[in-house]
C-alpha positions as CSV (number, residue, x, y, z in Angstrom):
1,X,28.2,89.2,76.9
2,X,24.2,88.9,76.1
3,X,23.8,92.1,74.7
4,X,19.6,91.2,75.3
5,X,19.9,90.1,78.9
6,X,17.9,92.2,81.7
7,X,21.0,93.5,82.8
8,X,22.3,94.7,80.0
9,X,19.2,96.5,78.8
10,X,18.7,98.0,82.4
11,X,23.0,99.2,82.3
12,X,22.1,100.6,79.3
13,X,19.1,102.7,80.1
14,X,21.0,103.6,82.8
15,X,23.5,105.1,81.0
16,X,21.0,107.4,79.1
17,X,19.1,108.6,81.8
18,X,22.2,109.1,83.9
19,X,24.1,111.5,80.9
20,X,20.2,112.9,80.4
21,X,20.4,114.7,84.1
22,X,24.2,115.0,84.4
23,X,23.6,117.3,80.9
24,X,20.3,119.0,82.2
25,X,21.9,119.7,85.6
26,X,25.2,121.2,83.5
27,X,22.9,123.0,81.3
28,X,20.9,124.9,84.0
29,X,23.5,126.2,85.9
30,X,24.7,128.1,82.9
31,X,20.9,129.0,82.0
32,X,21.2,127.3,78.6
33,X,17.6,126.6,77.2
34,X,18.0,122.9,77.9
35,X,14.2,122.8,78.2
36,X,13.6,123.8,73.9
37,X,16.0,121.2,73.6
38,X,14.4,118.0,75.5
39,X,14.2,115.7,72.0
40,X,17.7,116.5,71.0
41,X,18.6,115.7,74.6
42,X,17.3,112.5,74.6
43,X,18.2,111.6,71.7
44,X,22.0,112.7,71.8
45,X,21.8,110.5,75.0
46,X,20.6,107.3,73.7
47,X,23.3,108.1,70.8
48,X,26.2,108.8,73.5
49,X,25.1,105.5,75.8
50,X,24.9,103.3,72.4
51,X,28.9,105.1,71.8
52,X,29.9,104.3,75.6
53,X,29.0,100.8,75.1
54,X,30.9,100.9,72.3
55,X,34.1,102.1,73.6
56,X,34.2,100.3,76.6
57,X,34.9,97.4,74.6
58,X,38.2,99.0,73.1
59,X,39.3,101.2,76.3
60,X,38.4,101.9,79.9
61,X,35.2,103.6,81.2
62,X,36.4,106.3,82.6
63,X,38.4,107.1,79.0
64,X,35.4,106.3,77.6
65,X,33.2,108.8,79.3
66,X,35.6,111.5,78.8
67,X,35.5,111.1,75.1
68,X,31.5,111.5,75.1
69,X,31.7,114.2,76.9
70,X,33.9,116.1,75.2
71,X,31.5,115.3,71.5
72,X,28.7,116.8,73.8
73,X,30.8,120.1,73.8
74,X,30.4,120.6,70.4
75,X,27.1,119.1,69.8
76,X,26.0,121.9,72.6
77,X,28.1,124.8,70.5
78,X,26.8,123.6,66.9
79,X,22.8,123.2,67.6
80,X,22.4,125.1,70.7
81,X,25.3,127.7,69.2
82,X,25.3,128.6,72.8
83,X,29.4,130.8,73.4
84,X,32.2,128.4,73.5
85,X,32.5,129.3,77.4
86,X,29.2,129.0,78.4
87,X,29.1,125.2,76.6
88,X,32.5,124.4,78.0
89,X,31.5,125.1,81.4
90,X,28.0,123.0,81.3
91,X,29.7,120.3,80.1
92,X,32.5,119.9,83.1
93,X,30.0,120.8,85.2
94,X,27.8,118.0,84.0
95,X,31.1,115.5,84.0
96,X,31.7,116.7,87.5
97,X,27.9,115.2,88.4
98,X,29.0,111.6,86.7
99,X,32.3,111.3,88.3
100,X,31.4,112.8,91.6
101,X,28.0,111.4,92.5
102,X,27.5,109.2,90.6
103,X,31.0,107.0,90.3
104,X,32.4,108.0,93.2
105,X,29.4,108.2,95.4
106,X,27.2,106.1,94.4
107,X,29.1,103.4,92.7
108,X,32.1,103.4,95.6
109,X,29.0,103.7,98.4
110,X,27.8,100.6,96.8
111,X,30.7,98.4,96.4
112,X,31.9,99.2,99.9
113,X,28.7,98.0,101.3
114,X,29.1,94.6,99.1
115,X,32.7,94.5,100.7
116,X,31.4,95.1,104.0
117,X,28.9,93.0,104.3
118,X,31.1,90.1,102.4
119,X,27.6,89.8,99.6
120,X,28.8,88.7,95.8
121,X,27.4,91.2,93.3
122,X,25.2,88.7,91.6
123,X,23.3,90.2,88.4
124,X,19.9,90.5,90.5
125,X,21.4,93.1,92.9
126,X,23.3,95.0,90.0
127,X,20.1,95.0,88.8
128,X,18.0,96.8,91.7
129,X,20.9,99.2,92.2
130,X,20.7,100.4,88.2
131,X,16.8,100.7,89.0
132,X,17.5,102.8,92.3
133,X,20.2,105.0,90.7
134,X,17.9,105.3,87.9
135,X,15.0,106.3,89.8
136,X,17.7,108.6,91.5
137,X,18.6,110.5,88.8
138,X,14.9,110.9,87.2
139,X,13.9,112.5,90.6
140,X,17.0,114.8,90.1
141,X,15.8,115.7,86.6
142,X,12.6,116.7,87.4
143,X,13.6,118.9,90.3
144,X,16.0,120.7,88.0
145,X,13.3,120.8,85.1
146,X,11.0,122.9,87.8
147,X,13.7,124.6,89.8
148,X,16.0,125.4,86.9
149,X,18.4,126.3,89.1
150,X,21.4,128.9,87.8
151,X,24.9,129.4,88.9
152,X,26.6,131.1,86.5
153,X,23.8,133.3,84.7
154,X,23.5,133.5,80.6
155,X,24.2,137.3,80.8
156,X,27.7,136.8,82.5
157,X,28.6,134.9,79.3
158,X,27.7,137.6,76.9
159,X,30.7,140.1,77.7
160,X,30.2,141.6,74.0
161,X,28.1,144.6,75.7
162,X,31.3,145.5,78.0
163,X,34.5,147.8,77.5
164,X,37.8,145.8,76.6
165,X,39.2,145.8,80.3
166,X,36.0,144.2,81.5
167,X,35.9,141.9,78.8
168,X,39.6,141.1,79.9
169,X,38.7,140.4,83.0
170,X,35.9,138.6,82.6
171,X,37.7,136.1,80.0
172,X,40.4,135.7,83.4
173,X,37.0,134.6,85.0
174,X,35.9,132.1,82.6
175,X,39.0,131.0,82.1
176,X,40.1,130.2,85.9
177,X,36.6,128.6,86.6
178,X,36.8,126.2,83.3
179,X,40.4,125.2,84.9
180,X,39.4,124.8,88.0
181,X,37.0,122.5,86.7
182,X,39.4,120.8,84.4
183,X,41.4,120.1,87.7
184,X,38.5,118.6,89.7
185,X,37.6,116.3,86.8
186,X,41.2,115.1,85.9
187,X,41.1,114.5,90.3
188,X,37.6,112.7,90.2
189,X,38.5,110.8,86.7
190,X,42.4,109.3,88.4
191,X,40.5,108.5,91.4
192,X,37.8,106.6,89.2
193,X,40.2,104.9,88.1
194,X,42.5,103.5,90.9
195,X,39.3,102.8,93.0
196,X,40.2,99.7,92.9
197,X,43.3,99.4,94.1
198,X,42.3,101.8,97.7
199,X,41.3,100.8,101.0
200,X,37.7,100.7,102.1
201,X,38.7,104.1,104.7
202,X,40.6,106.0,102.0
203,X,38.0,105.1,99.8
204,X,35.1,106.6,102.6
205,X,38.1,109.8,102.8
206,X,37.5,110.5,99.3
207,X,33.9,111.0,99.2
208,X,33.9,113.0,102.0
209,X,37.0,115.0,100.5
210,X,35.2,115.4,97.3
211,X,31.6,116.7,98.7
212,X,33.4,118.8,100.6
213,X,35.6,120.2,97.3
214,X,32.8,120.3,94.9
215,X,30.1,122.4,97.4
216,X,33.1,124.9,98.3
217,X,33.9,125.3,94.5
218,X,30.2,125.8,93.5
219,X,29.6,128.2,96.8
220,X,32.9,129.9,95.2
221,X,32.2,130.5,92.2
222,X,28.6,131.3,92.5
223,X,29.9,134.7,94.6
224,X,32.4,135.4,92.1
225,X,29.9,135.4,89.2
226,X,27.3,137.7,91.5
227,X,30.1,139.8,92.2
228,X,31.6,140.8,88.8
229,X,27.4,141.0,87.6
230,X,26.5,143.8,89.7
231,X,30.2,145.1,89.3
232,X,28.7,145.0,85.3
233,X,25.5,146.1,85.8
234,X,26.6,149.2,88.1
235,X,28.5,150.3,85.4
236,X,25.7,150.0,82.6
237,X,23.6,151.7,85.0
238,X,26.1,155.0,85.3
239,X,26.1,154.7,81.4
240,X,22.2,154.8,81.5
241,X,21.7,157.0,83.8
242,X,24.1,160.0,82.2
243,X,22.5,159.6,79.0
244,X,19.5,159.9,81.0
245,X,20.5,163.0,82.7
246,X,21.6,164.2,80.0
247,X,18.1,163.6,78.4
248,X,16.5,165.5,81.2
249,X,18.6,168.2,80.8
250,X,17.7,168.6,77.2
251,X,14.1,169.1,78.3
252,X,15.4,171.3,81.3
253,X,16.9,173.3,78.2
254,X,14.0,173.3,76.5
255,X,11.8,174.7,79.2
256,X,14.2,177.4,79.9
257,X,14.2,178.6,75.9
258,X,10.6,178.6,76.0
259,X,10.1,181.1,78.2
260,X,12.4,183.2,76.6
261,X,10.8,182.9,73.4
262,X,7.5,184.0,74.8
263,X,8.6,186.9,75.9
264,X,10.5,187.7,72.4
265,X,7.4,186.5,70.8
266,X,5.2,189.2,72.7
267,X,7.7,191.8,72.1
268,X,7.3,191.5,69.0
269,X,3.4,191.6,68.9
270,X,3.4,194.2,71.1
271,X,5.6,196.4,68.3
272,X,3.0,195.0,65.8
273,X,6.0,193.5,63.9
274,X,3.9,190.0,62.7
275,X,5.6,189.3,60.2
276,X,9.1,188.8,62.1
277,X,7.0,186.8,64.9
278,X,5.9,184.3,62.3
279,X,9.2,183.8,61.2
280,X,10.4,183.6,64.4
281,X,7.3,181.0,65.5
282,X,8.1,178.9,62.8
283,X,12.1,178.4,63.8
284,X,10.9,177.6,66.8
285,X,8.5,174.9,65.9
286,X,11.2,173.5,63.3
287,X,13.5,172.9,66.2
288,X,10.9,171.4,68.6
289,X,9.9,168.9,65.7
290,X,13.4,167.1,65.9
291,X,12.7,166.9,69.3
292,X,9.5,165.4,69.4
293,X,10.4,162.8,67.0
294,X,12.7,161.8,69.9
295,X,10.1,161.6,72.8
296,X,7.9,158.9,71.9
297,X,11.0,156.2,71.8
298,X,11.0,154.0,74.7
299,X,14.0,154.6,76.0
300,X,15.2,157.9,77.0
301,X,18.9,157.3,76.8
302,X,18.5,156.2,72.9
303,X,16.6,159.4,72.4
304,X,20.0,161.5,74.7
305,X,22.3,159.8,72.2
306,X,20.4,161.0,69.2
307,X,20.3,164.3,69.9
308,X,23.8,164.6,70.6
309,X,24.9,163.5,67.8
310,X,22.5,165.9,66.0
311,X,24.5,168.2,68.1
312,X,27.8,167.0,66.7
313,X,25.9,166.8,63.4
314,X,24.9,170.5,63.1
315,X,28.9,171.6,64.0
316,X,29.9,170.0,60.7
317,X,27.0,172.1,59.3
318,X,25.4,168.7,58.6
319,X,21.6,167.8,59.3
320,X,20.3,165.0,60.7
321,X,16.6,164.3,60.5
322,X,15.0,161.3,62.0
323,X,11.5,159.2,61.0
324,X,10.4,157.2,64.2
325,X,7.2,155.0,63.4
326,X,8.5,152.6,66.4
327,X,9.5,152.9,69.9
328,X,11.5,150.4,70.3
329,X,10.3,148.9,73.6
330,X,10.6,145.4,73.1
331,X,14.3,145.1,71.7
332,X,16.3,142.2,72.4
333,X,19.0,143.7,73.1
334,X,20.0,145.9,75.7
335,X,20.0,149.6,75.5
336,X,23.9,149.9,75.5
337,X,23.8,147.7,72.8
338,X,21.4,149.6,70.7
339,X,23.1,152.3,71.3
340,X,26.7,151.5,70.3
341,X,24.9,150.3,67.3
342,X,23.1,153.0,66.7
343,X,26.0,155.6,67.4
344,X,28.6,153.3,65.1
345,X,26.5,153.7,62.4
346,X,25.7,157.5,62.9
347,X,29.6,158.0,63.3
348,X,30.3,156.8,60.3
349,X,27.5,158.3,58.3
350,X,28.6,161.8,59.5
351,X,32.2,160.9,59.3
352,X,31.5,160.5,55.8
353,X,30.1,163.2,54.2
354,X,31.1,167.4,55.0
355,X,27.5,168.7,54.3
356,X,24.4,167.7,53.4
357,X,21.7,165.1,55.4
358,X,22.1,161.9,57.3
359,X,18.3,160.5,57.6
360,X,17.9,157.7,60.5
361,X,14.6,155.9,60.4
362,X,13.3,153.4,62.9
363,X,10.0,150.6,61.9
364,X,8.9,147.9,62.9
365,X,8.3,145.4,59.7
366,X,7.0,141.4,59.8
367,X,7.9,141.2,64.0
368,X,11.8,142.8,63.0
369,X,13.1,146.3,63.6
370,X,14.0,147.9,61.0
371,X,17.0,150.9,62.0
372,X,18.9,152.5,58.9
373,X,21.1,155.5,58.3
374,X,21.2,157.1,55.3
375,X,23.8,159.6,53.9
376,X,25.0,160.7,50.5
377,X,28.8,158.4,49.5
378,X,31.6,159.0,46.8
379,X,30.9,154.9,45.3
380,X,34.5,155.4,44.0
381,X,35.9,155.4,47.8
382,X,34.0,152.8,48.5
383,X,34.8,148.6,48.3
384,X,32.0,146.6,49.6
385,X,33.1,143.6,49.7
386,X,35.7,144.5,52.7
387,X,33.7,147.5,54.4
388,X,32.8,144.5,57.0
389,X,36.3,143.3,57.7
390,X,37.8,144.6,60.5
391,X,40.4,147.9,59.8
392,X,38.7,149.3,56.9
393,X,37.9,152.8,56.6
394,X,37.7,155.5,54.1
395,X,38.9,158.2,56.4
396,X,42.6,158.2,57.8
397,X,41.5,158.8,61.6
398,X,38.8,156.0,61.6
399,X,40.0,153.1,63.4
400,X,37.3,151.1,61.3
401,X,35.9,149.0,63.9
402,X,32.3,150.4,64.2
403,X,30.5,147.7,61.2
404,X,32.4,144.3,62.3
405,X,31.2,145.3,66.4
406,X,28.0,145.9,64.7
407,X,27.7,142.5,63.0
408,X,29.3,140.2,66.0
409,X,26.6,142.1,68.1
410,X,23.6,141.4,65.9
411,X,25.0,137.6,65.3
412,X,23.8,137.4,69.2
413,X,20.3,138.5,68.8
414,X,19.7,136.3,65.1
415,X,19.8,140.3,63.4
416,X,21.6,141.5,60.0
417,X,23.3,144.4,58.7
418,X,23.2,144.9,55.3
419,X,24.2,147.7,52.6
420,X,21.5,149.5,50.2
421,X,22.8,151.9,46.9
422,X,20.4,154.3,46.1
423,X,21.6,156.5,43.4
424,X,24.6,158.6,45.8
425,X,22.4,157.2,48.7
426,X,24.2,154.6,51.1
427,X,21.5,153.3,53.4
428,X,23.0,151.1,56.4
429,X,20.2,149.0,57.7
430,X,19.5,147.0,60.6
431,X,17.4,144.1,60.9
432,X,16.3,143.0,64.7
433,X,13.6,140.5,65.8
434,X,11.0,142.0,68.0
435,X,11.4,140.5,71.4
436,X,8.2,138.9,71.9
């Protein structure tokens, strides 16, 4: 074999551009960033082709192509540390493309015709039919580079923002698409390889079986996913919207009181008793202030969950005070997310202490968000090197779950959690990248 003949070099830029758009195509249908990732692309391909030429000297193609798909799964987890699912699925997906139009279409299309027509495969035709499956698959590239098309959508694979019996579920989703796929490779990789051995008609069958197989399960799937999303984002939306209402209602509240103080407040002019009606003024302005530290935050439903747990705060005869300097509009994160954080951490400050002040402050410092809660701690009851494993707790009723959530949900979104010791003073603080 003249590993510097035309036909050699033309097989084996065939190869790269051919696992180039299988991976884009298996990367956009999952909405992985394939695009911040062209050089590594290309350059994992010329890698993989140089490997497939390789091991089809020691084993069969098909074996071959399995094994460099299966290193492209964990080159996708490790560099684009995209979730194991997400990666899994682009990958089969992007195997399905080889196997199914490209080996079994193309390939089988072409030798019947050589069959048919009773023409040898002499290198000059191999050659124009790399170059026209080449071409192919560069046209097929760019459509997908400016179409990006998406079947199963990035959000779908982060189930960390749902309840455990939708995450359940949801893992039953991911895992019966991933083995439906598994079965419609192992199909399209058995058939690959007794193609040989079948008749010219049963060899016409299988195409037609397979197209017809492969759009069903893509048609399929593709309602499944848009089912269980708005099935998801119904029920974020009646979380939002109660901590909205709730929100409102607060204000409603608010309104109501004010108009009873005014009238308090001119009964007391009117009996020329000023001193009580400053007094009384100046409760009143100390318990709008916490309130209008809340208003200028972004999202009302943040601001809801805040003031309860002031709420819950002031029945333990505890105060919590707030410092806002940023309104958190552009978080990465959703607002159930920053809100279980935000409540974790304010459940366990409160939790901790049985008087005194838990002080939440909210910046913005070099493009990060800066959220901490601060409360006064015992440091004899406290071990930090385990107060981020899962289970530990100081109190006997804490389940101690709330810091590892915390820290798998900020692994996500490239944020930190991280303890400070000031004098009795435990500040939990968040770190966030601004969403740009």
């Amino acid at each position: 074999m003249d590993v510097f003949s035309p036909l050699e070099i033309i097989s084996l830029v065939s190869v790269i551009i051919i696992l180039f758009t299988s991976l884009v195509i298996g990367f956009s249908l999952v909405e992985l960033p394939f695009k911040n990732y062209f050089k590594q692309l290309i350059i994992g391909c010329i890698v993989a082709s140089l490997l497939y030429r390789l091991g089809i000297l020691v084993m069969d193609s098909a074996s071959t192509l399995i094994f460099i798909y299966s290193l492209f799964i964990l080159v996708s987890i490790i560099i684009i540390k995209s979730p194991v699912a997400q990666s899994l699925i682009a990958i089969l997906l992007a195997l399905t493309f080889n196997l199914a139009f490209i080996h079994l279409l193309a390939d089988n299309l072409f030798t019947i015709a050589l069959k048919v027509s009773n023409v040898s495969s002499d290198p000059l035709i191999l050659i124009m039919f790399l170059i026209f499956l080449s071409l192919t698959n560069i046209f097929i590239a760019i459509v997908t580079f400016q179409k990006s098309p998406v079947l199963f959508p990035a959000r779908w694979f982060n189930i960390n923002i749902l309840e455990e019996k939708q995450t359940a579920l949801y893992r039953f989703h991911f895992i019966f698409i991933i083995l439906i796929l598994i079965a419609i490779d192992a199909f399209l990789y058995y058939t690959y390889t007794e193609l040989t051995t079948l008749s010219v008609h049963f060899r016409l069958f299988l195409i037609a079986w397979t197209m017809i197989v492969c759009v069903l399960f893509l048609y399929f799937s593709k309602n499944i996913v848009l089912y269980n999303i708005e099935r998801m984002q119904f029920s974020l939306d009646q979380t939002y919207q109660k901590d909205l209402h709730a929100f409102y209602n607060i204000i409603r509240s608010q309104r109501h009181d004010f108009n009873i103080h005014l009238t308090s407040i001119y009964g007391l002019i009117e009996n020329h008793k000023y001193k009580e009606a400053n007094v009384y003024i100046q409760d009143i302005v100390d318990e709008t202030r916490e309130i209008n530290h809340l208003l200028p935050l972004y999202h009302p439903a943040i601001g809801s969950l805040l003031y309860t747990y002031k709420e819950l705060a002031m029945q333990k005869n505890i105060q919590l005070k707030f410092q806002i300097e940023y309104d958190l509009k552009h978080m990465p994160c959703t607002v159930y997310e920053m809100n279980k954080i935000v409540g974790n951490l304010l459940e366990n400050a409160i939790e901790a202490i049985d008087q005194g002040e838990v002080m939440v402050t909210i910046h913005k410092q070099y493009n990060q968000i800066m959220l901490s809660v601060a409360n006064t701690i015992h440091l004899d009851t406290m071990d930090f090197e385990q107060m981020f494993a899962k289970g530990y707790t100081t109190k006997n009723e804490h389940e101690g779950i709330g810091l590892p959530a915390i820290q798998q949900m900020l692994t996500k979104y490239n944020g930190v959690i991280y303890p400070t010791i000031k004098g009795d003073q435990l500040m939990m603080t968040v770190s966030l990248p601004i969403n740009q």
